[in-house]
C-alpha positions as CSV (number, residue, x, y, z in Angstrom):
1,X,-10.0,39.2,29.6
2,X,-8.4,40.5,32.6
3,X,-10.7,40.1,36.1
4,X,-10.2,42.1,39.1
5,X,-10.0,39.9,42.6
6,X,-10.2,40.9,45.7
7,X,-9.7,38.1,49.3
8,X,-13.2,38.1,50.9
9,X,-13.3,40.7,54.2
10,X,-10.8,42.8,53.1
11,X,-12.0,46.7,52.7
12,X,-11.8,47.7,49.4
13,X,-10.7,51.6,49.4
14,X,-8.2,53.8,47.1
15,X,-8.6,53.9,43.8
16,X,-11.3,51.5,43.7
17,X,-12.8,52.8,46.3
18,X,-12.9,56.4,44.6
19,X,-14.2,54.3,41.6
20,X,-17.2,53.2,43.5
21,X,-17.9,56.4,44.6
22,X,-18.3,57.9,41.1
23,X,-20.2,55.6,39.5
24,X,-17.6,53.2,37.8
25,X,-18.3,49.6,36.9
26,X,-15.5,47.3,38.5
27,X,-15.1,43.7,38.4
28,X,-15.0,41.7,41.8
29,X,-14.4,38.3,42.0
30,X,-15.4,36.0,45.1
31,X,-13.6,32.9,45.9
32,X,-16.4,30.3,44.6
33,X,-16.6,32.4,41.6
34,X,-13.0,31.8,40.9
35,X,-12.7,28.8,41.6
36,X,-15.8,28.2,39.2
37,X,-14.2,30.4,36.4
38,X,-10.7,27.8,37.0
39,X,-12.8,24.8,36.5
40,X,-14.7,26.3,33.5
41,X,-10.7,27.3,32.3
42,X,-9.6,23.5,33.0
43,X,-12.6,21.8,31.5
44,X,-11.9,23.9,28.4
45,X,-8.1,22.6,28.3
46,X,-9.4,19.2,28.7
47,X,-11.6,19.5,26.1
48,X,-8.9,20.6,23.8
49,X,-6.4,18.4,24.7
50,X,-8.9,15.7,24.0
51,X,-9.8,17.2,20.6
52,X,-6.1,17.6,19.4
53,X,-5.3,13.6,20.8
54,X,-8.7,12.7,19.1
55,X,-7.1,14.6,15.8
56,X,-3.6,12.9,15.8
57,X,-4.9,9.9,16.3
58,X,-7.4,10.0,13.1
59,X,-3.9,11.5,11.4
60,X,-1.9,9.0,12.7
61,X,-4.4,6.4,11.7
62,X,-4.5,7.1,8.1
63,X,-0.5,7.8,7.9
64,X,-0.1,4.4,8.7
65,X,-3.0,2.7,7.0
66,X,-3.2,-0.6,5.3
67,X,-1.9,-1.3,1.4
68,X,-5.4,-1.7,0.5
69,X,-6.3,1.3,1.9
70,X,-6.8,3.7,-1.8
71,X,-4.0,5.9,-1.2
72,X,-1.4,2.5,-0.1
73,X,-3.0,0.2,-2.7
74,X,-2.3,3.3,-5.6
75,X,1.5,3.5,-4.2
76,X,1.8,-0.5,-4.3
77,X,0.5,-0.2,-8.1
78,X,3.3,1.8,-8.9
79,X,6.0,0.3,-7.2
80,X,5.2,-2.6,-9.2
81,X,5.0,-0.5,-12.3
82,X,8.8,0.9,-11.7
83,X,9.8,-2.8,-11.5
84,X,7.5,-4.8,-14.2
85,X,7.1,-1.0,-16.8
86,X,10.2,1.1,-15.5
87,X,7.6,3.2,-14.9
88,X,5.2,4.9,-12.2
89,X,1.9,5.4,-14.8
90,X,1.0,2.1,-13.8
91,X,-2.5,3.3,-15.5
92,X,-0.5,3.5,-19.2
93,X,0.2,-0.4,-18.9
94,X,-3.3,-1.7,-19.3
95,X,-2.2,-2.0,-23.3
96,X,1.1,-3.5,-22.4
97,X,1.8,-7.2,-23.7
98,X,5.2,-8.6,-25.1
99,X,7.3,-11.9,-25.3
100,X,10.3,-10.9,-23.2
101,X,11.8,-14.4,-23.6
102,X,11.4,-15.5,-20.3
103,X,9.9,-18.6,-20.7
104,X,6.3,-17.0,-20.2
105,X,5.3,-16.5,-23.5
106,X,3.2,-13.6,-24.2
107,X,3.4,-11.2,-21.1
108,X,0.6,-8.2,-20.9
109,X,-1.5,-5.5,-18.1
110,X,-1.3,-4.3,-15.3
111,X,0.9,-7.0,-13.2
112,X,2.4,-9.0,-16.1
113,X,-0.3,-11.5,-16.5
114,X,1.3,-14.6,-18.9
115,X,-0.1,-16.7,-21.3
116,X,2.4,-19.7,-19.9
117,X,1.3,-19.1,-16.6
118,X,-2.7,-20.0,-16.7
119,X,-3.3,-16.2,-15.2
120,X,-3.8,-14.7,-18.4
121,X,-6.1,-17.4,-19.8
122,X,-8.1,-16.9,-16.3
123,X,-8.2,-13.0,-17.0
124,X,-9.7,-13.1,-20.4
125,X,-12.1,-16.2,-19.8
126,X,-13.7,-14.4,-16.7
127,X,-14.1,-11.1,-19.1
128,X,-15.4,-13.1,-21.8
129,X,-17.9,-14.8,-19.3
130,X,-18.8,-11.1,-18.4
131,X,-18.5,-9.7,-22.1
132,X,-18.9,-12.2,-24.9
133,X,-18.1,-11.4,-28.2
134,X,-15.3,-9.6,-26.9
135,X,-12.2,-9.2,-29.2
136,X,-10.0,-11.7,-27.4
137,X,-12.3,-14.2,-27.4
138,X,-11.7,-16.0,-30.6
139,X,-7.8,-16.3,-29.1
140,X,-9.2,-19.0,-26.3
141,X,-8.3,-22.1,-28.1
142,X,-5.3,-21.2,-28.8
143,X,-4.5,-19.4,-25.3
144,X,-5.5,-23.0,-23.5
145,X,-3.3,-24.6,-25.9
146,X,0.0,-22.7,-25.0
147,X,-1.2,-22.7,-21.4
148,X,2.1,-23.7,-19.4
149,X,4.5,-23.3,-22.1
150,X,7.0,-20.7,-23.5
151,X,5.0,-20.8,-26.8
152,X,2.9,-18.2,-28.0
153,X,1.7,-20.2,-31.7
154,X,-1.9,-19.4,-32.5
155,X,-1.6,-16.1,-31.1
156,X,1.2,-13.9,-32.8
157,X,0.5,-10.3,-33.5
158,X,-2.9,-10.6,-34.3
159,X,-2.9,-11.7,-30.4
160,X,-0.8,-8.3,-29.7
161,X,-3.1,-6.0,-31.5
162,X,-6.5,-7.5,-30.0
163,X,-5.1,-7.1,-26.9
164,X,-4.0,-2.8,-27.3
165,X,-7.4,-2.4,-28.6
166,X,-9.4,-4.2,-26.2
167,X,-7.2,-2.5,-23.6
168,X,-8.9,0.7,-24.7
169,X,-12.4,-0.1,-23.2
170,X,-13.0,0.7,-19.7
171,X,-14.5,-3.0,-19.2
172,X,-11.4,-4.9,-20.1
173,X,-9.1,-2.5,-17.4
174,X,-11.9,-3.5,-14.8
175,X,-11.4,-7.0,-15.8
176,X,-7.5,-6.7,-14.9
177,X,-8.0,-5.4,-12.1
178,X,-10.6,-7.4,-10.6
179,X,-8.2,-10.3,-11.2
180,X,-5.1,-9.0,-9.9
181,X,-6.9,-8.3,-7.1
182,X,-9.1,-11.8,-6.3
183,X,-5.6,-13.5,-7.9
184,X,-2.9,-11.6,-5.9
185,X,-3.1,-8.5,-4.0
186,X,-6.7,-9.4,-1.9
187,X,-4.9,-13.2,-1.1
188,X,-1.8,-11.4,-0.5
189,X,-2.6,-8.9,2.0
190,X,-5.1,-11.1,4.0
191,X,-1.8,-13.0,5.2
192,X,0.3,-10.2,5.5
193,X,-2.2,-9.0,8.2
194,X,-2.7,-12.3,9.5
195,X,1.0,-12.3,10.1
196,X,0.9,-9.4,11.8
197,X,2.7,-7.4,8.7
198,X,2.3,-3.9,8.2
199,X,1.9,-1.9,4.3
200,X,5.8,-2.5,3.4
201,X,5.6,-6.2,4.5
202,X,1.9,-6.4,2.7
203,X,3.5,-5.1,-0.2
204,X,6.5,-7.7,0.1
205,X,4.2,-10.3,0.1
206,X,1.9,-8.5,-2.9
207,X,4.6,-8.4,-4.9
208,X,6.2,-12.0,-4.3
209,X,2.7,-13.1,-5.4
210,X,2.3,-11.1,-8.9
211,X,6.3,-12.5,-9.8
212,X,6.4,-16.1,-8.1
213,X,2.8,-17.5,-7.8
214,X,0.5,-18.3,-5.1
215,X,1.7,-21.8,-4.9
216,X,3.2,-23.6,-2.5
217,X,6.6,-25.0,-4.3
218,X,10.1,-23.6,-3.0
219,X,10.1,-20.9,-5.8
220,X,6.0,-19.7,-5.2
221,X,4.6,-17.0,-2.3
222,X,3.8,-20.0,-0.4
223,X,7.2,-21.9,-0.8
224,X,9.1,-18.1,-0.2
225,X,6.5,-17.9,3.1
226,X,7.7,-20.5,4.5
227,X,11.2,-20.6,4.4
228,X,10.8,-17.2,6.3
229,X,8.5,-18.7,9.1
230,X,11.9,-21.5,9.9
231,X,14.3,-18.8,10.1
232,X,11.8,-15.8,11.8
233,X,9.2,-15.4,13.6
234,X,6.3,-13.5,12.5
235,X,5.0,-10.3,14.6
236,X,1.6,-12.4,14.9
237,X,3.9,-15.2,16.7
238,X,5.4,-12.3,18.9
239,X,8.4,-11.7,16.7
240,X,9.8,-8.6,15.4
241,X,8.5,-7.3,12.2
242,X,12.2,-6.0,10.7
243,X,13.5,-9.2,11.5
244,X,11.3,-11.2,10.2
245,X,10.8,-9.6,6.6
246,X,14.7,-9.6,6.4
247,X,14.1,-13.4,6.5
248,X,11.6,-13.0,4.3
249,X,13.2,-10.8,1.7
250,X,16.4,-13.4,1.7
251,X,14.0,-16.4,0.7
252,X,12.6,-14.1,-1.6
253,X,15.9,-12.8,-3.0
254,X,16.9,-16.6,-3.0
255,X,14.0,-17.9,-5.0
256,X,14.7,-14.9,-7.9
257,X,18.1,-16.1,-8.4
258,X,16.8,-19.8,-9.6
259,X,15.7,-18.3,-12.5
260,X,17.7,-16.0,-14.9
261,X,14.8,-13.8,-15.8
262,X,14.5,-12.9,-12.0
263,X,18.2,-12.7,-11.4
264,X,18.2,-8.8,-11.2
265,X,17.2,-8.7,-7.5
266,X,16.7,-5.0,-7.0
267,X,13.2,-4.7,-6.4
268,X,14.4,-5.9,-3.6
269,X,18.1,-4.8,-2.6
270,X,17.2,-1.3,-3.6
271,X,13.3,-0.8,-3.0
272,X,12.0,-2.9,-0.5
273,X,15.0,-3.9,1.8
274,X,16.0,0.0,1.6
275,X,12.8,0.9,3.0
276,X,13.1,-1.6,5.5
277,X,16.6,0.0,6.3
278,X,14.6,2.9,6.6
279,X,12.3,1.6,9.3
280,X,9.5,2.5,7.0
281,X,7.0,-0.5,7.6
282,X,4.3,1.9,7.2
283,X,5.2,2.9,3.3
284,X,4.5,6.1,3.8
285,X,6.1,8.6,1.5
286,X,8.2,10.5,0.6
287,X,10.0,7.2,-0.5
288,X,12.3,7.4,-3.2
289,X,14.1,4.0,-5.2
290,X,15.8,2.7,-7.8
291,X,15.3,-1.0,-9.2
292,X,17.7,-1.8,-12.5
293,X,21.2,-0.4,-13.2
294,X,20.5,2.7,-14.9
295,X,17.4,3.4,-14.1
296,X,16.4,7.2,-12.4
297,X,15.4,7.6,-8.5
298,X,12.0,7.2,-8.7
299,X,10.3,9.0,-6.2
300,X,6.6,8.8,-4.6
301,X,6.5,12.3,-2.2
């Protein structure tokens, strides 16, 4: 709106004063009413200014939240999903169980859980605890048995077809992911934050855990961890954060190439360490990947 002013003890004549004389509304300002109507103006900026910091702050806040934050912990899923699946329906794996040969025996779900590797026994005695009479539960024996060895003997397909059925029920998918998560991604992230990491270095570490182990051996999360912590510092300590996760994706790198089935590195060459190149050590998207020769981009916009 456009105001009329005119300086205090000046005459007012001419037009407006012709105005006056007929009757017609004008607007007059005084000097305290300005200067009231420039405050009133200024607060309102203020206010403003204040709302729209107030709202990229909240935006900023959940653009860089923490992996287990819904939105980070669903992109983590499937990053682990392009690597374990060659897939990004993380969701579709739930019924997933093989012997690749790696030394593993059977593996199966969501994160690869293995019958050599006592994680699998652990999921389906904690579901049978919850569910008895469950149809994996007659496999126990023989999963307890094979427990730390390549061999898969009292299981066989019968083993393979229990597992895709029971994989159907909504209980069974709970089970798997309660255990990835009290086994490996809750454990995980805890010490990314207490290392000062944000979601790509959380993820690093999630994702070290569900391949290597929590242990604390040279080849495990713990045995990885720490060959990082001698040759970097870790933002907690006052380090930088890209320089540190370099460190720790070379121990990582290092500890795959022991073992043959983990000699195809590029889950972390061309996932993680390009979004580290990227400077993206909030994950946030669009991020695009590959992870073995031949596979497509994958892309997560």
């Amino acid at each position: 709106m456009l105001t009329l002013r005119a300086k205090a003890g000046v005459l007012v004549g001419g037009v407006v004063a012709a105005a006056l004389a007929a009757g017609v509304a004008t607007s007059v300002v005084s000097p305290a009413q300005a200067t009231e109507s420039a405050q009133v103006t200024e607060s309102n900026r203020a206010t403003e200014s204040n709302q729209a910091t107030e709202s990229n702050q909240v935006a900023e806040s959940a653009q860089a939240a923490d992996l287990d934050s819904p939105e980070k912990k669903d992109i983590a899923m499937q990053l682990v999903s392009s690597a374990e699946n060659s897939s990004l329906d993380w969701r579709a794996q739930y019924g997933y169980i093989e012997d690749i040969g790696d030394g593993r025996g059977f593996t199966g779900g969501i994160i690869g859980f293995t019958s050599g590797t006592h994680d699998m026994l652990e999921l389906v005695e904690r579901y049978t605890d919850e569910h008895p009479g469950n149809g994996l539960e007659k496999f126990l024996p023989a999963l307890r048995a094979v427990d730390g060895t390549d061999s898969t003997a009292g299981l066989g397909q019968a083993y393979v077809r229990a597992w895709e059925a029971e994989a159907e029920k909504a209980a069974f998918q709970q089970a798997q992911d309660a255990e990835r998560d009290r086994a490996y991604f809750d454990p995980a992230v805890e010490q990314a934050k207490a290392d000062g990491l944000r979601a790509l270095g959380q993820f690093a570490y999630y994702d070290a855990m569900v391949m290597h182990g929590p242990g604390e051996d040279p080849v495990s999360f713990g045995g990885i961890r720490a060959t990082a912590l001698r040759n970097a510092t870790p933002p907690s300590q006052g380090g930088d954060e890209t320089v540190y996760l370099d460190a720790f994706l070379d121990a990582r790198k290092a500890a795959m190439l022991t073992e043959e089935a983990h000699s195809e590195t590029g889950r972390v060459d061309t996932q993680q360490r390009k979004f580290l190149r990227e400077g993206n050590l909030d994950l946030d998207p669009p991020l695009r990947w590959t992870v073995y020769e031949g596979d497509p981009v994958y892309e997560i916009l």
